[in-house]
N, C-alpha and C positions, 0 to 999 in steps of 0.2 A: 443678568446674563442670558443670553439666548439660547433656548433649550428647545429641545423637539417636541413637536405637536403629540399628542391624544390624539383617538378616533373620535372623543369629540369634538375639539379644536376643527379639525379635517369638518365634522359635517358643519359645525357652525359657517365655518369657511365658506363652504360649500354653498349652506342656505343664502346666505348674503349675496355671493356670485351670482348663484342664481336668480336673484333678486333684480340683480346690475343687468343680466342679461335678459330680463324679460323687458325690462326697460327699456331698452335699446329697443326694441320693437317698436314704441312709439315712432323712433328718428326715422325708422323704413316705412312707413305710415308715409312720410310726407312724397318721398318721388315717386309709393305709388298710388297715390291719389292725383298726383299730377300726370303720371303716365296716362291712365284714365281717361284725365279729362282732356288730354291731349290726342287720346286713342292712339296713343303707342302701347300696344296688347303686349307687345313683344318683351317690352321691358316691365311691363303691368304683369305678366307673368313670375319674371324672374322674381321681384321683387317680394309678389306672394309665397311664392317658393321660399325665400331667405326669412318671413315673416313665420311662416310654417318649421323652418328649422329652431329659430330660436326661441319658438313660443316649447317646442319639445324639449331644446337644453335647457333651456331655465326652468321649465316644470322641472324637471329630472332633478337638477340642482337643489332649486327649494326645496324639496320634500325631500332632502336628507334629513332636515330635524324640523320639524314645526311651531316652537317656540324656542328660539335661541337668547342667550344672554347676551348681554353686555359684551360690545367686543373690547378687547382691550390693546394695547398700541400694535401688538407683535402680528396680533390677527387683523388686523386693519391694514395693517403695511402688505401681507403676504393677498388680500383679499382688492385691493385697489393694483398691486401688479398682476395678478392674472384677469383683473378687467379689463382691463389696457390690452392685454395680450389676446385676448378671447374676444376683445372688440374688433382689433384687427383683423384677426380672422373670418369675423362675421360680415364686416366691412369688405371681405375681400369677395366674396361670392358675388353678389350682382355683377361686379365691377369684372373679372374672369368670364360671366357669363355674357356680356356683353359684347363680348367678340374683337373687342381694341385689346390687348394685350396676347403677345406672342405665346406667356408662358402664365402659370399661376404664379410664379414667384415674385414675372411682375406686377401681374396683379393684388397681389401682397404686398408688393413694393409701395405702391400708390394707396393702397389701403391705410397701410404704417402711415405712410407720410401726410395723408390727410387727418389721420385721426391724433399725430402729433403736432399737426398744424406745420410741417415741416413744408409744403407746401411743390419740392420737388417731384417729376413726372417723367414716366417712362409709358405712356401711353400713346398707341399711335391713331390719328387720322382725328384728334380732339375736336375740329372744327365742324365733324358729322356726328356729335356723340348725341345721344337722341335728351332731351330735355330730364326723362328722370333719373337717367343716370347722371348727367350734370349736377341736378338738384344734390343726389344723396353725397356727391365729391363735399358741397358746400357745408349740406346738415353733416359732414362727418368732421367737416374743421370746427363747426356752432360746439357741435359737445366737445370734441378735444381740445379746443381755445378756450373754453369757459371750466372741462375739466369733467366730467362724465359722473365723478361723484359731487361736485358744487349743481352743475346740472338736476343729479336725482335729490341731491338735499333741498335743491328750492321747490320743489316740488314735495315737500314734506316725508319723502318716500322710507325713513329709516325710525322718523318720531325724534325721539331722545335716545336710544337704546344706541349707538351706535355713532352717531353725528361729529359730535368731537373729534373723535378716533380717525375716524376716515377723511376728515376734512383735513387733518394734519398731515393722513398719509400721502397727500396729493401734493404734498411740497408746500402748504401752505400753513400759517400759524397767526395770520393776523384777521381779527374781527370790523367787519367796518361797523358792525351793531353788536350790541350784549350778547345777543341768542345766534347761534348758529346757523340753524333755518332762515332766520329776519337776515344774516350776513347776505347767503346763499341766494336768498331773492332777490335781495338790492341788485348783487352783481348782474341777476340775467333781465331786472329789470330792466338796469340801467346801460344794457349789451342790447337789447331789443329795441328799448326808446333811442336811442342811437344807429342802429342799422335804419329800422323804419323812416326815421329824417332823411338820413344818408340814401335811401330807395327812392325817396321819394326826387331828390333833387338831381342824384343821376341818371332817372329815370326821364325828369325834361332833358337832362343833355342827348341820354341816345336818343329819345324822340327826332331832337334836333340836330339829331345827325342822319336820320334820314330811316331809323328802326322801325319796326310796326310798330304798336302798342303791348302784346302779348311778349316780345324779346326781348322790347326795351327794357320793360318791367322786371324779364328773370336774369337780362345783365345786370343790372341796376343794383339786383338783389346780391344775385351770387358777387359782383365785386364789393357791396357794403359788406357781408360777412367775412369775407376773406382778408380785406383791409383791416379792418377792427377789433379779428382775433387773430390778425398777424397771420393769417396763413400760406398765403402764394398762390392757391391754385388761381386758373383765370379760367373763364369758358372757352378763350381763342386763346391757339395755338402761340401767336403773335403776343401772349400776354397785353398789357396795357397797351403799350406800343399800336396793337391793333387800331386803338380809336380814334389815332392822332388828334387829341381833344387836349388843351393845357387848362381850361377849368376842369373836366373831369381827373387831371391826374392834379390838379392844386385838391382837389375834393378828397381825391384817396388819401394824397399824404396829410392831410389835416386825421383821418380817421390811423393812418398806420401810428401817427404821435401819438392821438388820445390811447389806441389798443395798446401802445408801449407804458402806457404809465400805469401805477398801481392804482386800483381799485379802491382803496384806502383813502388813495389823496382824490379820487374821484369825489369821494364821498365829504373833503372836507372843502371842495369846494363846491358841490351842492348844498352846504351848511354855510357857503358864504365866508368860507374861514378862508381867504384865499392868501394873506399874509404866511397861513401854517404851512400852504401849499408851497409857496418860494423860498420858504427857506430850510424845505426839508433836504436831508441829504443825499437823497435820489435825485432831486430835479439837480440840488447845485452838480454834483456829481456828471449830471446826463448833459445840461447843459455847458458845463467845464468841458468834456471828452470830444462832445458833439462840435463846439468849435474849434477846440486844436485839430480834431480827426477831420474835417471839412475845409480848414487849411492848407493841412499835409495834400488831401485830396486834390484838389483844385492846381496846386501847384503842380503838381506829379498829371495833371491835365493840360497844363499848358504849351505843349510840343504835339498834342492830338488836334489831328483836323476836324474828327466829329464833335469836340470840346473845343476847337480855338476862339469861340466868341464869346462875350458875356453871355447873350442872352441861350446860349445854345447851353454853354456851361449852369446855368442858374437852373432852366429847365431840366437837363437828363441829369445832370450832375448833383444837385440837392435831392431830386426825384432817388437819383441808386443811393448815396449816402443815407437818407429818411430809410429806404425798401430795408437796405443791411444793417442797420442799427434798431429795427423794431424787427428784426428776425422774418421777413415778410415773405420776400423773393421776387415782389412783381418786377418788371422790367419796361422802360421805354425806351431801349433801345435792342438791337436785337441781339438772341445770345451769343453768337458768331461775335458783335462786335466788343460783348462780355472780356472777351478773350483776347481779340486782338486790338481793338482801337485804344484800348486803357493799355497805360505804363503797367511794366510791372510794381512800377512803386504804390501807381493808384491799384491795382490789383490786389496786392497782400494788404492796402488800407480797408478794401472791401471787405477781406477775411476778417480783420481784425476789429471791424465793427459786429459782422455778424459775431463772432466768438466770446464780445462783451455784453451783448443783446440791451435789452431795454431795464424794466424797473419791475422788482421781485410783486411778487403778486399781481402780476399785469399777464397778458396772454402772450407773450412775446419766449422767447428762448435764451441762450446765454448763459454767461454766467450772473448777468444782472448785476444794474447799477450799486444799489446797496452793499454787495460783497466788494466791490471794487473800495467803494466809499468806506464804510468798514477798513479794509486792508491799510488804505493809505492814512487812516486816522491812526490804525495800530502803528505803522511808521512813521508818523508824528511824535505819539507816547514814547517810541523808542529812543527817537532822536532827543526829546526834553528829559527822558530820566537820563542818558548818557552826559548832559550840558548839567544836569540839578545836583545841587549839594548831594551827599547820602543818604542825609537823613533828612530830603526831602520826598512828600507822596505827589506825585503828579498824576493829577485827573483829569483826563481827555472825554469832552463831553461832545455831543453833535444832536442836532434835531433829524426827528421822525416822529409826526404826531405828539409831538411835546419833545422836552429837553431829555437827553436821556444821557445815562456815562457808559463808556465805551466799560463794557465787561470785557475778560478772556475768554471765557465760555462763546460770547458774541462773536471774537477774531477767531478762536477756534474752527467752530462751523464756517462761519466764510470762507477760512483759507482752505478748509481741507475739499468744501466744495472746488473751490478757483482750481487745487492740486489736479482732482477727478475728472473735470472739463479740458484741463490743460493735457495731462496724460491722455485722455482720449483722444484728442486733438491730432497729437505727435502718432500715436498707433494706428491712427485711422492712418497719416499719413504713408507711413512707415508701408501699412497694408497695399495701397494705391500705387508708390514707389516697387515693391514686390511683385506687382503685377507687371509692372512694367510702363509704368506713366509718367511721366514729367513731375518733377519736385515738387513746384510751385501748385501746379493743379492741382494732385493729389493733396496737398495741407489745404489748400480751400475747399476742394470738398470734400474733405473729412473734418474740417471750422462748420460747412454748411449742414452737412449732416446731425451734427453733436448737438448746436445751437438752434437745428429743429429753422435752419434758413432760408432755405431755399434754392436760393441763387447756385447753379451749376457751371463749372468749365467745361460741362459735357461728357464728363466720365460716367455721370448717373443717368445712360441712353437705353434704351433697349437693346439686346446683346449684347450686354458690359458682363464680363466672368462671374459667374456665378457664386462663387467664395468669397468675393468681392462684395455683392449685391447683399449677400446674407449677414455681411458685414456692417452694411450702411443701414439697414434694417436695425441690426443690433445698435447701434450710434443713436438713432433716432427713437427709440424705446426710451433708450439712457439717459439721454438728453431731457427728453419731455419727464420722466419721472423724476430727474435732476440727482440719479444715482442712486441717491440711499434708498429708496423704494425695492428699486431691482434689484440691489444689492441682497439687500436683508429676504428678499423673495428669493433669492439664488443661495443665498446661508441656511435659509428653511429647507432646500429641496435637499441639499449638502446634507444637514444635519439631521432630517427626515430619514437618509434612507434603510436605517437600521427597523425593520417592523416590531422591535424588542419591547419597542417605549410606545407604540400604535393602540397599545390597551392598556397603560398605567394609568390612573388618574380617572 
């Protein structure tokens, strides 16, 4: 049962936070050493500035208690949702002091969205934004796609005292290795050895498209992190679109599929087990969805002139299907034709790839292949015990890393996730319709928002209603923490605020 914190609960809380936030220091480490060496002072300022702020909160933090225990689940959940929360905010300083955003909120806006990998933007004149602000847009998707506590775990930052706990609280429950840490490493190894390739070879195409050497190299970079932990932002305004390149966009979407798949099965086919890999129930799942949904698409293209040819279709059209199904956002076409060139029928197919996203323990959004997979096998079970004798037991089995039997507790959790993504969905909608927007729009971006997607009909612009904006903010919070996190953080503050129970215990 969930019960209120102690004032020790609170410092332990605290120390830990404190912890996450001084960490974060390292990630503003990087745009301003590039500011630097770029001699952009201006931003090489700001950025010391925000390195100065949270070198004070996170002392401040820490030194609530100086040897804390064991966290246990309740304080791992409440201490992983105000990271996220206190990330964003810290996130959002340079990015406000930079001078591209109207207002701090949407500065915050863009903060959120990079740090959930959501990848949507309200930023204006991007195509002048000076290099280390760029940079930090990218290092804020690196930790939000990877997970800010996977991030501080491979980095050994918590030991044993704690690991477990917060690894779980980040949505996540599966080990690619025995040890926690050894998991935690694998993934940012295996996130780094993949962007670096990926640098390196979009790095000859801008060449060869006519960049310097120094721009090449930080396109190169910032589109391999964004592609791979699914995030969206792009350094031009134009998104991909900008490079009119069909190797460099065949290159992103091979990196937006691997960022979509889990981590897990990364790992067992770096073990060569590549048999366990095809017939797990995330791929069959992702690859079943992925051609009926490209299907339905394609047909629902057939009457568009930017779509009437194969090859024009194969290019922009598998290019959007790959962006909205790995939760990503990039676009080669432009937003405008987002909105008008695509049917409506291809339109809400876009939504409803983004609202499914990719494969659970991957960097993507959604509700994830696995709960879908789940669901339908629990609608299998139902349909064979309705046809089975009485006094028959039907066991509904499916692969994931070995043969496994479908539990309740297993349809449980998936559906009630599916419920909380779906509800959100409808209310974002509902929100966006309240203001006064079109149906259709409004449910895509409140799909793009929840599922941390991207892709905009434009509603998410600079001078969008304010109630509205605090709203998409809230979605994308939800989304990336995949609900129970926030949830049970906002049941703490609820249950918290009696000061009766602040000193029992």
């Amino acid at each position: 049962m969930w019960q209120r914190f102690t004032l020790y609960d609170l410092r332990v809380i605290g120390h830990y936070l404190g912890v996450l936030v001084l960490f974060s220091t390292l990630g503003l480490l990087v745009p301003f050493i590039l500011a630097v060496a770029c001699e952009e002072w201006g931003p090489a300022s700001r950025y010391l500035l925000t390195i100065g702020i949270t070198l004070i909160l996170g002392s401040g933090l820490r030194f609530l208690r100086i040897e804390p225990g064991r966290l246990n689940q309740q304080q791992a959940m409440v201490v992983t949702g105000l990271a996220w929360i206190v990330l964003g905010f810290v996130a959002t300083i340079p990015l406000y002091l930079s001078g591209h955003y109207a207002t701090f909120l949407d500065a915050l806006f863009d903060g959120v969205s990079g740090v959930t990998t959501t990848g949507a933007s309200v930023i204006m004149d991007l195509d002048h934004l000076s290099n280390a602000d760029n940079m930090w847009r990218f290092v804020l998707h690196f930790i939000g796609g990877l997970g800010l506590i996977v991030v501080a775990l491979s980095f050994g930052l918590f030991g044993k005292r704690g690991g477990a706990s917060l690894y779980s609280s980040e949505g996540r429950s599966e080990h690619v290795l025995p040890n926690i840490i050894q998991t935690t490493q694998f993934i940012a190894k295996i996130t780094v050895g993949i962007i670096v390739v990926a640098t390196g070879i979009l790095s000859v195409i801008c060449l060869l498209l006519g960049m310097e050497p120094l721009r090449a190299i930080l396109q190169a970079l910032w589109l391999s992190i964004s592609a791979f932990v699914t995030g969206g932002f792009a350094p031009m305004s134009q998104s991909v679109l900008y490079y009119h390149s069909s190797p460099l966009e065949l290159v992103i979407m091979v990196l937006m599929l691997a960022g979509s798949i889990n981590f897990v099965l990364h790992a067992e086919v770096w073990k060569g087990h590549i048999e366990t890999f095809f017939r797990d129930l995330e791929i069959r799942t992702m690859v079943l969805w992925l051609a009926v949904m490209t299907c339905v698409f394609a047909a629902s293209l057939t009457m568009s002139a930017e779509f009437s040819n194969l090859p024009a279709m194969l290019r922009r059209g598998l290019f959007t299907v790959i962006s909205a199904s790995s939760t990503t956002g990039f676009l080669n076409i432009t937003p405008n034709q987002l909105t008008t060139a695509l049917s409506s029928g291809a339109f809400l197919v876009v939504a409803m790839l983004m609202a499914v996203g990719g494969s659970a323990g991957s960097t993507s959004g959604g509700i994830k292949f696995n709960r879908i997979g789940l669901i339908a096998k629990s609608l299998v079970a139902t349909i064979k015990e309705a046809l089975s004798p009485a006094s028959a037991r039907v066991v509904v089995s499916y692969n994931h890393v070995g043969k496994r039997v479908l539990s309740p507790e297993a349809v449980k959790s998936a559906t009630t996730v599916f419920v909380l993504y779906t509800a959100t969905y409808l209310i974002g909608a509902l929100v966006g319709i309240a203001h006064g927007y079109d149906a259709t729009q409004s449910i895509f971006e409140s799909v793009a928002m929840t599922s941390n997607g991207g892709l905009s009909s434009g509603l998410a612009a600079p001078g969008m209603p304010v109630t509205l904006e605090v709203f998409y903010i809230f979605q994308m919070w939800a989304g990336r923490l995949e609900f129970v996190t926030l949830l049970a953080l906002l049941v703490e503050i609820v249950v918290s605020l009696d000061p009766r129970r602040w000193f029992n215990g």
